[in-house]
N, C-alpha and C positions, 0 to 999 in steps of 0.2 A: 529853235533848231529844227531840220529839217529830219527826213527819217535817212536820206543820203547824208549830212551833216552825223546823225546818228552813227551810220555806218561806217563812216568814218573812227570817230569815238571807238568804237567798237575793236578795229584792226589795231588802233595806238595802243588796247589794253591789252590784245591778245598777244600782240610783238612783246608787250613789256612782260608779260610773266613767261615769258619764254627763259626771263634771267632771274625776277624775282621772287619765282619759287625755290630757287636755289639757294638763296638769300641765307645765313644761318639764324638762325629764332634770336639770339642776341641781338642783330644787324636789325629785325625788323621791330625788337623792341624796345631800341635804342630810339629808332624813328616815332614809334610812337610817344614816346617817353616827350619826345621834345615838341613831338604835337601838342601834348596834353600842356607842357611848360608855357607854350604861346598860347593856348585859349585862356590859361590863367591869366598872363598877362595883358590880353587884353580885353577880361570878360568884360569892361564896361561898355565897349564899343558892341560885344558882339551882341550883348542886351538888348543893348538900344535899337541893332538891327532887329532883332526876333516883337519889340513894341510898335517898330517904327511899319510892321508888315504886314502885323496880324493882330496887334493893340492889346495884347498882353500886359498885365500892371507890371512897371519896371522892376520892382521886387521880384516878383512870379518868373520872369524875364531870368534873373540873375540866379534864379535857383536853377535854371534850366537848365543855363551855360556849366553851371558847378556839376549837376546833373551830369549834361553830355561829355563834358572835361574826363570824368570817372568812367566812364567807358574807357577813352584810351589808355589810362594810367591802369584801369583793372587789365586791359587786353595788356598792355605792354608788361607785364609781369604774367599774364595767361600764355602769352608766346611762347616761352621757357618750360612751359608744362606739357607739351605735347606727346605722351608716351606710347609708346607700340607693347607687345606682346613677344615672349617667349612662350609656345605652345609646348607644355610635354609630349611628344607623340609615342603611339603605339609602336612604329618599326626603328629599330634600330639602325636602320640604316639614312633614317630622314629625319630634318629637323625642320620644325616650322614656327614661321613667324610671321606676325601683323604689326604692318607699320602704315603711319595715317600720313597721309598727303593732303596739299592743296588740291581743290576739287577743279580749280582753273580760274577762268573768267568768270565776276559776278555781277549781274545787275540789278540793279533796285529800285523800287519807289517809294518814295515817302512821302510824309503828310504834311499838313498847312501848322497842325496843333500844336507837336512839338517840333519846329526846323531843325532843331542843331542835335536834339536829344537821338531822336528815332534816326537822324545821319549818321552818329557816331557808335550806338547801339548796332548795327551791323556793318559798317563799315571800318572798327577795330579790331572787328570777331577775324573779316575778311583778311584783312592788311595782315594781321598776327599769324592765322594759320598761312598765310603764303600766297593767297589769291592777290587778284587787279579787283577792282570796281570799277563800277559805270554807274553813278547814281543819275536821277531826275526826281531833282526835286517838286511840289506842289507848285504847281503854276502862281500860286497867293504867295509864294514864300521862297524865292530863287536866289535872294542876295546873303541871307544866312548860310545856306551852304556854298558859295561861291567864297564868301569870307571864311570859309571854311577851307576852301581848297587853294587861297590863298596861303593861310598858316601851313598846310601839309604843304605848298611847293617849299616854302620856309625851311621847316624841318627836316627838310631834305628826302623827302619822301619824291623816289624818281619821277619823271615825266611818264607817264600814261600806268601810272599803279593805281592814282587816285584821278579820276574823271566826274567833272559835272557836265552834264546837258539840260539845257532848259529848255521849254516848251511851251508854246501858247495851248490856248484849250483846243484848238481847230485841230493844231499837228498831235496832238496826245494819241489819238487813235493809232495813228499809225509810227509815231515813236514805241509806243508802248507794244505792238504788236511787234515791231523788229526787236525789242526789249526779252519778249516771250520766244520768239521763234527761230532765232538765228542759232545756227550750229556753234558759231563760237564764243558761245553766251553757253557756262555749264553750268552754272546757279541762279535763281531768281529770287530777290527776299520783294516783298509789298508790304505794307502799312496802309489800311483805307478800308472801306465800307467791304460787309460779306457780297454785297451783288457783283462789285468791281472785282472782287476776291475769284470770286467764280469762274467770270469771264477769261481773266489771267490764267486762271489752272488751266481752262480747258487750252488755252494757246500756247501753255507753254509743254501739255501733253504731245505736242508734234512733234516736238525733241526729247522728250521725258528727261526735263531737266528736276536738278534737284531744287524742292521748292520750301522755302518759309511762307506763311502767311499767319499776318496777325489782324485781324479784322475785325468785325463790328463786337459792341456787346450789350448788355442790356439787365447790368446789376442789379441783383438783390441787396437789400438795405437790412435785415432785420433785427432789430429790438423786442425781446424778449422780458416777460415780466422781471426777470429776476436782476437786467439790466443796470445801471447805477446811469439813471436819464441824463445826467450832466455830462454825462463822459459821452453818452450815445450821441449828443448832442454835437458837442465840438468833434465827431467822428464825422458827424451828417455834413456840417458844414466843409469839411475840411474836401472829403469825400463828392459833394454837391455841386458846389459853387469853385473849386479850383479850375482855372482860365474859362470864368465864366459860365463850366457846365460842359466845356467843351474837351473831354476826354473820354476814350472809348473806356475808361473804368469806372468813370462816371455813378455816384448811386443813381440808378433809373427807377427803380420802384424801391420804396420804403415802406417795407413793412411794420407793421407796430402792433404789438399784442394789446387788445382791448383794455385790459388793467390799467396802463400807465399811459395808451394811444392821447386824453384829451394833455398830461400831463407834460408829454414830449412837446404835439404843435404848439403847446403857448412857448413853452421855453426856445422850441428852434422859430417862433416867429420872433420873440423878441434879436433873437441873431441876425435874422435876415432884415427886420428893418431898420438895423445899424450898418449893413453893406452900403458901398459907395461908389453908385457907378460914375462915372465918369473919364477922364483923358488918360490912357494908360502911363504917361512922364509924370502924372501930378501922384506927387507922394503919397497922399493919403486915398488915393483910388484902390478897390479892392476888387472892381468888377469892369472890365473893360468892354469892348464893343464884340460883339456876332462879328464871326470872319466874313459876312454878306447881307446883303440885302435878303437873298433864299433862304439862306440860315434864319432870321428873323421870320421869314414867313413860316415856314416848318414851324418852328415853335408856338406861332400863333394857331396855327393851323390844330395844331395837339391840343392849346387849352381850350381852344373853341368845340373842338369834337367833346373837349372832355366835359366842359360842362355841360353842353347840349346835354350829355347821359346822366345831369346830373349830379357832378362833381362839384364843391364849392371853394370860392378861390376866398383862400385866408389874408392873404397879403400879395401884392402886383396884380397880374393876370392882364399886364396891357405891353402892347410897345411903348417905350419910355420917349420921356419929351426932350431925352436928349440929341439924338437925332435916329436917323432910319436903321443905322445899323445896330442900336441896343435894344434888351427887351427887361423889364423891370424883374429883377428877384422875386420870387411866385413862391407860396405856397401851398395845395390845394388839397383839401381833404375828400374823404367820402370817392376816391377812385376806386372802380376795380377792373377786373380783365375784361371787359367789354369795351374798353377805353384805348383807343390807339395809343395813347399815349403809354399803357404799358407792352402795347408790341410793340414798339421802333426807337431805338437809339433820340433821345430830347435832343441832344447837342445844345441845351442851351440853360439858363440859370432857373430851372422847374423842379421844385421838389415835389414829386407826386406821392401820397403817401396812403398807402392803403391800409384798412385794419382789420386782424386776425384773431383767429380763437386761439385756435390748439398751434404746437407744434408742426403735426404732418399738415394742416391747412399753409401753413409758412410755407412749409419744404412742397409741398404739392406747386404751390404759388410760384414759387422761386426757380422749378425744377420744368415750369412747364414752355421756357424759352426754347426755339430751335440754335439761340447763341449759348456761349458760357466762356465768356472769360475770365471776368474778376465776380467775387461776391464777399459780403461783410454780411458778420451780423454779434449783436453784443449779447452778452449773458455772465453772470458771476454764477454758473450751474456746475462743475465742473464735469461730469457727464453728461450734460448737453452740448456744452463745448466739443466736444469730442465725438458725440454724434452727429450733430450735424455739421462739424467740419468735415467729415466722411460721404457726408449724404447731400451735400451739394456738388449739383453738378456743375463745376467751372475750373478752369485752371489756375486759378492764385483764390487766396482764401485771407480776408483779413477777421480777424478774430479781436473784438474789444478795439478793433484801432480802424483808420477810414485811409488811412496813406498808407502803402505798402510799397512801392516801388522801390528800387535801389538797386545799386552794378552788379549788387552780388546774388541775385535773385535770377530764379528760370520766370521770367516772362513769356505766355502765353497762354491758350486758351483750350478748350473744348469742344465737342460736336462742330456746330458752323462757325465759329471762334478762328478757325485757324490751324497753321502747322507747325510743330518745332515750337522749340524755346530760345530767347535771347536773355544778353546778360548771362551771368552768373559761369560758372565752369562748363554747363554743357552750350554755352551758346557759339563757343570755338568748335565744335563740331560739327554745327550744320555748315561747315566750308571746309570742312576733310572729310577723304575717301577711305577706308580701310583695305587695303592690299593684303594681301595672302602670299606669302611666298614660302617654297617648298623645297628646301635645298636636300637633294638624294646623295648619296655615294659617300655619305658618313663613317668613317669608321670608328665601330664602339669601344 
């Protein structure tokens, strides 16, 4: 679509919340309720689209959908929660109160990683508090939410509440800038790397619209002596290698206290060289392809710099023979922070694993990212747990476990991480305003 095609889009949603903020929170979570009923219905289809675009293992695929399905079912019961305020006041003669509106028109961008998860994660928050949407989705990933916005016409969700635009890579700049800067655009949510993050804020400062951003990250892994290495293990993998490596919570560095460091890599290589890359339909796949040819070179790019410094690769450390767009499951020891590879997001199946002395050398390590979104790290301490759940710097924290996500969770991040949280109870906020109103000539 074009950026006139855009603005088009743009006036269908503004016209439509002209009626569907007024909507009552039952009406609008009635809509979503029956959203959620059709993607159950037809999660195998909508699988197959998110393997069929981005080559996700059809498993991984079907949790997505379950995944994104729980957005609307959590928002469509989150609609019915929307409360205001009775203020006590000082004068007797006045009473005040705050009540939260829809913020207006929202637009958004999401990613190639997850199509339908990161769709439905702000696009249920929006629909529920009262707002319209305008998504664009990933240029790699356009038929997932269109089968998206197939189901919401379904549900009866009205004409210009729920909007897709698609884009090729050429119109993005300037789709996304009328995205950012158009007056009738009162929200922005984005999903995508901290550089893109940036550029967005400052475009959508010409309007000081209200903004989410959830962007890059660049996790800590850490294992701790006191650890129980099997569980650290199935943490790592789970953590590691989910859709290939390819999640911004991703473990990026692994750290691992010296004591138990040789005893973790034999056990997490026997894991990794049981992984199965291959065609994301075939059952028994567990590793599917790099969403690009770029993506693949990035990654090579990272183990090349890293061993040049020195790092030694335990297992993979090549593009794999299946073809250009996969890279073999890696594991590589002896990294440390002079290694690109622990500044910049892998995006791809590399466990880089660094190893530690003390405690504050971990936390020093982990804390010296200009990102922070997610971090893990394992311990049967139970005052370490608790300290250094405190003393990292990130917004989600997994503790003894390597998956944290879920509907009912503040997702978000830290410093260059991002704005706001999604999911969970406060993610219906970032699309309401709080109003103040003052009503005088009370009599006491």
């Amino acid at each position: 679509m074009t950026a006139a095609e855009t603005s088009a889009a743009i006036q269908k949603a503004y016209e439509a919340f002209q009626t569907w903020q007024y909507t009552t929170p039952k009406e609008r979570s009635n809509a979503l309720r029956r959203w959620y009923n059709l993607m159950i219905e037809h999660k195998e289809d909508l699988a197959g689209l998110i393997t069929a675009e981005m080559g996700k293992p059809v498993g991984d695929a079907q949790g997505e959908i379950m995944y994104s399905a729980g957005f609307l079912e959590w928002y469509s019961e989150e609609a019915r929660r929307v409360y205001g305020d009775i203020i006590p006041s000082s004068v007797p003669s006045k009473q005040y109160l705050a009540m939260k509106q829809p913020v207006g028109v929202t637009a958004m961008i999401t990613p190639w990683n997850f199509p339908s998860g990161m769709l439905t994660r702000k696009a249920g928050a929006a629909i529920a508090a009262g707002c319209t949407v305008i998504c664009k989705p990933a240029e790699d990933t356009p038929l997932s939410a269109l089968a998206l916005c197939v189901l919401a016409e379904e549900a009866g969700i009205p004409p210009g509440v729920f909007n897709i635009i698609t884009s090729s890579r050429e119109n993005t700049p300037e789709v996304g800038r009328l995205l950012t800067e158009d007056p009738r655009i009162a929200k922005f949510s984005f999903t995508g790397s901290t550089a893109t993050g940036k550029l967005l804020l400052q475009q959508c400062a010409s309007t000081v619209k209200r903004v989410s951003m959830e962007l890059g990250g660049n996790a800590p892994f850490i294992v701790f002596n006191s650890a129980n290495v099997e569980a650290a293990v199935t943490g790592a993998m789970a953590s590691k290698f989910r859709c290939s490596g390819q999640t911004c919570v991703c473990a990026n560095r692994i750290l691992v206290q010296e004591d138990i460091h040789d005893a973790f890599v034999e056990a997490l290589k026997k894991q990794v060289v049981g992984l199965k890359v291959g065609d994301g339909f075939a059952a028994d796949t567990t590793q599917g392809p790099l969403i690009n040819v770029s993506a693949v070179d990035k990654v090579s790019r990272l183990v090349e710099d890293a061993t040049s410094k020195g790092a030694k690769v335990v297992v993979g450390g090549k593009r794999h023979e299946r073809g250009e767009n996969f890279y073999e499951p890696t594991i590589m020891t002896g990294v440390n922070e002079s290694m690109q590879i622990t500044q910049e997001e892998i995006f791809g199946p590399v466990a880089s694993v660094i190893k530690f002395r003390t405690e504050e050398e971990a936390l020093r390590i982990a804390n010296s990212s200009r990102v922070g979104l997610a971090g893990y790290f394992y311990s049967d301490d139970v005052a370490q747990i608790f300290r250094v759940a405190r003393k990292l710097e990130v917004g989600m924290v997994g503790v003894n476990e390597g998956v944290t996500s879920s509907v009912e969770i503040p997702f978000g991040g830290v410093k260059e991480s991002g704005l706001g949280r999604e999911g969970s109870k406060y993610g219906i906020d970032e699309y309401l305003e709080v109003k103040y109103i003052c009503i005088g000539g009370m009599k006491p």
